[in-house]
C-alpha positions in Angstrom: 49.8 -11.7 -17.8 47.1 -9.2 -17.7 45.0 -9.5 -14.4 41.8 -8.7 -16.0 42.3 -11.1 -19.1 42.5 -13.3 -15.7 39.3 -12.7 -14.1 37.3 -12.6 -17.3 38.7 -16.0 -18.3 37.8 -17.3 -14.6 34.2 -15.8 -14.9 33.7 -17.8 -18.3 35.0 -20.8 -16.8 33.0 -20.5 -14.2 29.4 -19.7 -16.6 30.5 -22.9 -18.5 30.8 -25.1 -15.3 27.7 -23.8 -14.0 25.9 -24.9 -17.0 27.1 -27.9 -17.2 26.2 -28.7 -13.4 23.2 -27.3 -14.0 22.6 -30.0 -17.0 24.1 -32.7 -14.9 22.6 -31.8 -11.8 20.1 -34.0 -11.3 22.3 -37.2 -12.4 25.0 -36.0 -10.1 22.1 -36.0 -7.1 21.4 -39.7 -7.9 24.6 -41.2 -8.0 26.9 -38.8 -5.5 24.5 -38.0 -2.7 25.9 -41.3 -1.4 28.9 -40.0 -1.1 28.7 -36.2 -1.1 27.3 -34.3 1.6 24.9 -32.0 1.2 27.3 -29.4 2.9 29.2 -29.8 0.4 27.1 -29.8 -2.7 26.2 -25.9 -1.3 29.7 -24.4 -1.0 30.2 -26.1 -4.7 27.2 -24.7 -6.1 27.6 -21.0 -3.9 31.0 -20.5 -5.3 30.4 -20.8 -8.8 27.5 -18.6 -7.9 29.8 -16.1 -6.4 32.0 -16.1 -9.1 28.9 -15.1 -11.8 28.2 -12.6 -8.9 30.2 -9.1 -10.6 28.1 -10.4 -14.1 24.9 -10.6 -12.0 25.2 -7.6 -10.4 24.9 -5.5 -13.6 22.1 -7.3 -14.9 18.0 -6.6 -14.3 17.1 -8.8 -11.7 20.2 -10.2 -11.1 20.6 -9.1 -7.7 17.7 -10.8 -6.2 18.3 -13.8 -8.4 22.0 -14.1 -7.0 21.1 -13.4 -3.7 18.6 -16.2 -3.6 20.2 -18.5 -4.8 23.3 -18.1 -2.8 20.9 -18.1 0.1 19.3 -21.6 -0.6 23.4 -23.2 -1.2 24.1 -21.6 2.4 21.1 -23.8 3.9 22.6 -26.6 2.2 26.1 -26.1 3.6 25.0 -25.2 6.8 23.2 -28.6 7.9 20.8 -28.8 4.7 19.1 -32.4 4.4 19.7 -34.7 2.0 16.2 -34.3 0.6 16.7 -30.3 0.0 18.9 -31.3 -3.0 15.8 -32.2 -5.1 14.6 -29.0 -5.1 17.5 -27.3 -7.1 15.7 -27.5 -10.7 12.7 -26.1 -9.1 14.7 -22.9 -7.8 16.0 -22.5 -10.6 12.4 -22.7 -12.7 10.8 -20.2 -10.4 13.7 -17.5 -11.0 13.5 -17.8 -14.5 10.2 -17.6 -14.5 10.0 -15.0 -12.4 12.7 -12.9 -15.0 10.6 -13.5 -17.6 6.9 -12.6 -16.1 8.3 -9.6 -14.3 10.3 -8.7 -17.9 6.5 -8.3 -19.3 5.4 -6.7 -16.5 7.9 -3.3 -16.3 9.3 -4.6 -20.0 10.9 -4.9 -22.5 10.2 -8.8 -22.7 13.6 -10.9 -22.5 13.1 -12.3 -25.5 13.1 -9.1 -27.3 16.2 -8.6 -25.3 18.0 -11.3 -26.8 16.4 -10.7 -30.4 18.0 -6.8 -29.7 21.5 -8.2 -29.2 21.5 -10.5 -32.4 19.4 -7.9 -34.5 20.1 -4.1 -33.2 17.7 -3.1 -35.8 14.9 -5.2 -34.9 11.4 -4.3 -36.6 9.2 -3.0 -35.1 6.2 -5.8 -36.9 8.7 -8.4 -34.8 8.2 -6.8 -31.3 4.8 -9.1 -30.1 6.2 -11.6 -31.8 9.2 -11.6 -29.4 6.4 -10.9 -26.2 4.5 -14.0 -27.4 7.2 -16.0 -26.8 8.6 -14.3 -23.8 4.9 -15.7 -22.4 5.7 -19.1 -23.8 8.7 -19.6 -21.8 7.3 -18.3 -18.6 4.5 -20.9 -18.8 6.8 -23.1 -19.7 9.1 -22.2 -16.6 6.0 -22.7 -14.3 4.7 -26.4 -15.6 8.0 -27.4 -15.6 9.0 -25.8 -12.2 5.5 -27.0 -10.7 6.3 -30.8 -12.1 9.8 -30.8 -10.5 8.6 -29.7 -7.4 5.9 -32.4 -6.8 8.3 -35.1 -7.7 10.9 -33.7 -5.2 8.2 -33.3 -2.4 6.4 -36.9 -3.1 7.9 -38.7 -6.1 10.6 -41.6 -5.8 14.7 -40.2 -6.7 14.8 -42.2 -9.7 11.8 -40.3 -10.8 13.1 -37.0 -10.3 16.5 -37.5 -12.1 14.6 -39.0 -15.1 12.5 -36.0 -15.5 14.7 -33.5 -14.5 17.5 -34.9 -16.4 15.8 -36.3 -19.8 12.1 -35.3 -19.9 12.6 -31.7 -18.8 15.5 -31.3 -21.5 13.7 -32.8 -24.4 10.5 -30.7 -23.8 12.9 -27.3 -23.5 14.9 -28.8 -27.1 11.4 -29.3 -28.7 10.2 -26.1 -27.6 13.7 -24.7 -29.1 12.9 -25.9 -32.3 9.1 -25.2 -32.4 10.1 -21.6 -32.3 12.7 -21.5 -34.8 10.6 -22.7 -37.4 7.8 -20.1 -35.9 10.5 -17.2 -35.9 11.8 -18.3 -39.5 8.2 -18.4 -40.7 7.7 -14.8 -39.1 10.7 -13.5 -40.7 9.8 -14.4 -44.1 6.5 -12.5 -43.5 8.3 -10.0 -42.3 10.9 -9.7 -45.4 8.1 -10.1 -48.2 5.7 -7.4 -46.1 7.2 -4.6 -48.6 6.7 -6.9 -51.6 2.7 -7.9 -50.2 2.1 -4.2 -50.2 3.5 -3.6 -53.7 2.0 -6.6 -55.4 -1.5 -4.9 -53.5 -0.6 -1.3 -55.9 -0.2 -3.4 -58.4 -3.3 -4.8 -58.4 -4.9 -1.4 -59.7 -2.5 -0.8 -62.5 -4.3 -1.9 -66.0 -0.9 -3.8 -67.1 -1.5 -6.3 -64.0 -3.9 -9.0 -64.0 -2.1 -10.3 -60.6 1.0 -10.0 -58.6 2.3 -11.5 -55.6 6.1 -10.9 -54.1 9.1 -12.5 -52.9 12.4 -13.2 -51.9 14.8 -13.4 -55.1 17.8 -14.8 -52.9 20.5 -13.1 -51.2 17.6 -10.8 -49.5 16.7 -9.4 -52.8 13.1 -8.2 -52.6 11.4 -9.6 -56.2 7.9 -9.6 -57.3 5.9 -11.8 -60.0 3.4 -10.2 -62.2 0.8 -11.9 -64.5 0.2 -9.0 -67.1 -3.4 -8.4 -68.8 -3.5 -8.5 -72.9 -2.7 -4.3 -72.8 0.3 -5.2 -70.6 1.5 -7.7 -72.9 1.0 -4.8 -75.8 2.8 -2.8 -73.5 6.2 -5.1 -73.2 5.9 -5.5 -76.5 5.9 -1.8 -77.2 8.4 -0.8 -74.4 10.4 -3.2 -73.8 11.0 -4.9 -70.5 13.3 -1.7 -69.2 10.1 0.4 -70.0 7.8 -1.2 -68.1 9.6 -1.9 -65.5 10.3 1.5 -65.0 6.6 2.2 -65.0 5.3 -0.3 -62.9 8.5 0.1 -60.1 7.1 3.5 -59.3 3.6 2.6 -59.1 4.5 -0.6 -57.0 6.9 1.5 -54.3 4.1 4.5 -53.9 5.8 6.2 -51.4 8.0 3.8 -49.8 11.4 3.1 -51.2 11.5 0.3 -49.7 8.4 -1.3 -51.1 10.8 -1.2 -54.7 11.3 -4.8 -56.5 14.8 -5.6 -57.8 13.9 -8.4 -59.3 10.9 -8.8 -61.7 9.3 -11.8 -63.6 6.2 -11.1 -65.8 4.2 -14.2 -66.9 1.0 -15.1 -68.1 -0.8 -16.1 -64.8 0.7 -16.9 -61.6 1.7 -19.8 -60.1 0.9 -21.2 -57.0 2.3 -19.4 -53.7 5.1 -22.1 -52.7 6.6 -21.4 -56.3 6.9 -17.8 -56.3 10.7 -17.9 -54.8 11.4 -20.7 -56.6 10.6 -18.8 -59.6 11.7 -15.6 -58.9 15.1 -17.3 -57.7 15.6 -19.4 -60.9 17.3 -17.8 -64.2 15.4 -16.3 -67.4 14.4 -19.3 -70.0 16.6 -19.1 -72.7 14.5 -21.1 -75.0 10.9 -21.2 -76.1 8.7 -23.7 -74.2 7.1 -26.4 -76.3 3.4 -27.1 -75.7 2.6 -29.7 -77.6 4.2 -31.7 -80.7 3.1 -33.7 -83.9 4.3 -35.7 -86.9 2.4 -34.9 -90.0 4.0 -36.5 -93.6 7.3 -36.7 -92.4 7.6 -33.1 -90.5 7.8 -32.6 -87.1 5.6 -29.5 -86.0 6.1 -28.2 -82.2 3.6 -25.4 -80.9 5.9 -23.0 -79.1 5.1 -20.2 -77.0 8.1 -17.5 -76.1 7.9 -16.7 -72.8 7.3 -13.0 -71.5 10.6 -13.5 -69.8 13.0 -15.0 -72.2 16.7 -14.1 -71.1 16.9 -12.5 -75.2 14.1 -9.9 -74.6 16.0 -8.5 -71.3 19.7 -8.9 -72.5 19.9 -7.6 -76.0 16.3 -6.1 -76.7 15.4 -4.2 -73.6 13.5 -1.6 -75.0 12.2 -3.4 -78.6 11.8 -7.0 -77.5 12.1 -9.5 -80.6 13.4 -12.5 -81.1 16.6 -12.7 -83.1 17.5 -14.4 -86.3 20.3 -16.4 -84.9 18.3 -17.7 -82.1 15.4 -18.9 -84.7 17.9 -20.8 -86.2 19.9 -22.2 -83.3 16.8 -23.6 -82.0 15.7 -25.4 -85.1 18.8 -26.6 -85.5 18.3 -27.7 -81.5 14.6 -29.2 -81.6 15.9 -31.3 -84.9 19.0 -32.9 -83.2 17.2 -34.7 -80.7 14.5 -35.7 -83.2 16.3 -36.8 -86.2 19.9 -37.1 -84.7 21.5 -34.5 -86.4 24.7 -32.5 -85.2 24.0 -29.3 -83.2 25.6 -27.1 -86.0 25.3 -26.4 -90.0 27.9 -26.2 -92.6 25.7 -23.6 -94.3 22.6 -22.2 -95.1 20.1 -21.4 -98.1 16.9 -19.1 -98.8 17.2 -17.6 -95.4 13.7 -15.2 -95.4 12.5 -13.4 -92.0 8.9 -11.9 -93.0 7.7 -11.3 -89.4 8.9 -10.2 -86.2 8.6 -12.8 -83.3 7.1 -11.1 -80.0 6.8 -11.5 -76.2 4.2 -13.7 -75.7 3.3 -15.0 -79.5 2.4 -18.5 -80.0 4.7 -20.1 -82.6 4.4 -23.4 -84.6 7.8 -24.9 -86.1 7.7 -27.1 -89.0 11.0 -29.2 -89.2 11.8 -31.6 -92.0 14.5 -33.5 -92.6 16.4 -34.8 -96.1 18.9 -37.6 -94.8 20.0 -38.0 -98.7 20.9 -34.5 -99.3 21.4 -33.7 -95.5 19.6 -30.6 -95.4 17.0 -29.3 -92.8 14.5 -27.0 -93.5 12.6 -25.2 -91.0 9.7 -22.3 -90.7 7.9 -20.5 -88.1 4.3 -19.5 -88.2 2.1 -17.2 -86.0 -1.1 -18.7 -87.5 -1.1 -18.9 -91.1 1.7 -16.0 -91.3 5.2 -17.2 -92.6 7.7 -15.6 -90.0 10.4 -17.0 -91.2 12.2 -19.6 -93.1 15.4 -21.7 -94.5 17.0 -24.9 -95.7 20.3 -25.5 -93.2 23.4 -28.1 -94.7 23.5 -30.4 -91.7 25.0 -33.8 -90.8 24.3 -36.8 -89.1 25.9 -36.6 -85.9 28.4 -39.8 -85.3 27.1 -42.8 -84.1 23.1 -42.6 -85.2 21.5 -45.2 -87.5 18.5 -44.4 -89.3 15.6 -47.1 -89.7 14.9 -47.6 -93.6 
């Protein structure tokens, strides 16, 4: 077996039961010191020291760290009192906390140390985030180290394994999880920065009433853009391809990376905490229904067709309108759920289209239903303007009675 594979399989072993006598430390004081020696207790703790030694070595600060501590294990083995076991935790405190001030001192902060190994390409924006909390811990280090110190010089034993073994653990978990939601919060700045600064040159183009950016998902950068009426004129004239190619280059100036994959144009924003959640959620495929009446016996919605609707993107790019075959397959859709009918015709008569249906337009729908004859007859308006128009052959789907 390979020697090395050896040694580096003792060292871990060794890192792992340091830890956990580290964690354990203070409940192994409380109930062994009866029956361990201090003596003991140092040549235990001094050889897994020793055997982290080569690892220490190698590593800022390690030297004095290591050689400290192994000095304080050789008091203990060499005729230490009992009492000198208390003041482990605080040891180990004052190191720590000695790493980490003198790590701001000559620099770079631990903390952006560690961030460095997990991200290599760390951003610059993120490096006095990572200092901050490089402070954090060292003030943590000292209250904590200064609290376990005045319970090991004056303070009962039961008192000084409770806090060093529950209270001193539950503070460093909480302060774990205080600065993973700060770090997440500071990443998410950090990924929509690019999109902040392109919604900001957006601002200025006459298209954009507002913008604001965000995440899309997967780590797509997207922005949201409220368009003024010559916008709207503008999508309606270009197409969404056209002004999207318009509006990427004045967003991105010149940074590339300020470029949004993923666009939603709409008539005014919504509120901040919805911006992902919109940008993340697919095109509407239907036209959203704003209000509805009953007048004689016809059912009359007031649509609006979204800026976005999947149709204008997919087949239209460049000459958004709304197709025939959608006009009818939502009239056919509105009237099944209001008068029970199937979701299909058999056929179809005095089919007009007089008017083409636009980003943005404001639509009423007359629907009217013959049970008798089983035909539907449907018409969009923009105002007073016929758009459109037919009477559909359609049943009553299985299962629905009718009130007479």
């Amino acid at each position: 077996m390979n020697p090395h594979s050896n040694e580096k399989n003792s060292r871990k072993l060794a890192n792992l039961l340091l830890v956990v006598v580290g964690i354990l430390y203070p409940f192994i004081v409380y109930f062994g010191s009866d029956h361990v020696s201090p003596p003991l207790f140092g040549l235990i703790l001094g050889a897994l020291w020793l055997v982290r030694a080569p690892a220490l070595v190698h590593q800022p600060g390690g030297r004095w760290m290591l050689g400290i501590t192994l000095a304080y294990c050789a008091v203990l083995a060499f005729g230490g009192h009992e009492h000198l076991l208390r003041w482990y935790p605080s040891l180990i405190c004052g190191l720590l906390l000695a790493a980490f001030a003198l790590s701001l001192v000559f620099g770079p902060p631990i903390i952006e140390r560690v961030a460095r190994m997990m991200e290599p390409d760390l951003p610059q924006a993120a490096v006095p985030y990572t200092r901050k909390v490089t402070w954090v811990w060292a003030v943590f280090f000292a209250i904590n180290g200064t609290c376990s110190a005045l319970l090991a010089a004056w303070g009962p034993l039961s008192w000084w394994t409770f806090y060093n073994g529950v209270i001193a653990y539950v503070a460093m978990g909480t302060l774990f999880a205080v600065e993973w939601v700060c770090r997440q919060r500071m990443r998410r700045r950090l990924r929509n920065t690019p999109m902040n600064t392109a919604a900001g040159r957006l601002a200025s183009h006459p298209w954009v009433a507002a913008a604001a950016g965000g995440n899309a998902g997967n780590q797509v950068p997207g922005i949201v853009v409220a368009l003024t009426p010559s916008g709207r004129m503008a999508l309606s004239r270009h197409g969404r391809a056209g002004i999207i190619s318009e509006l990427g280059q004045h967003a991105a100036g010149d940074d590339a990376l300020a470029t949004p994959m993923a666009w939603r144009f709409v008539d005014a924003l919504p509120e901040a905490a919805r911006i992902d959640l919109l940008l993340q959620a697919p095109l509407p495929r239907i036209a959203q229904v704003l209000s509805e009446r009953v007048e004689a016996g016809t059912h009359v919605l007031d649509l609006v067709l979204p800026l976005d609707l999947a149709c204008f993107a997919e087949h239209f790019p460049e000459a958004p309108v709304l197709p025939g075959v959608l006009q009818i397959a939502w009239a056919i859709e509105f009237a099944a759920s209001r008068f029970g009918t199937t979701p299909t015709c058999r056929g179809m008569d005095q089919l007009k289209f007089q008017r083409l249906l636009r980003p943005g337009d404001r639509v009423s729908l007359a629907l009217r239903h013959d049970k008798e004859r089983g035909r539907l007859h449907f018409a969009y308006r923009v105002g007073d303007a016929l758009c459109s128009s037919a009477h559909l052959r359609v049943d009553t789907a299985p299962g629905v009675i009718h009130a007479r």
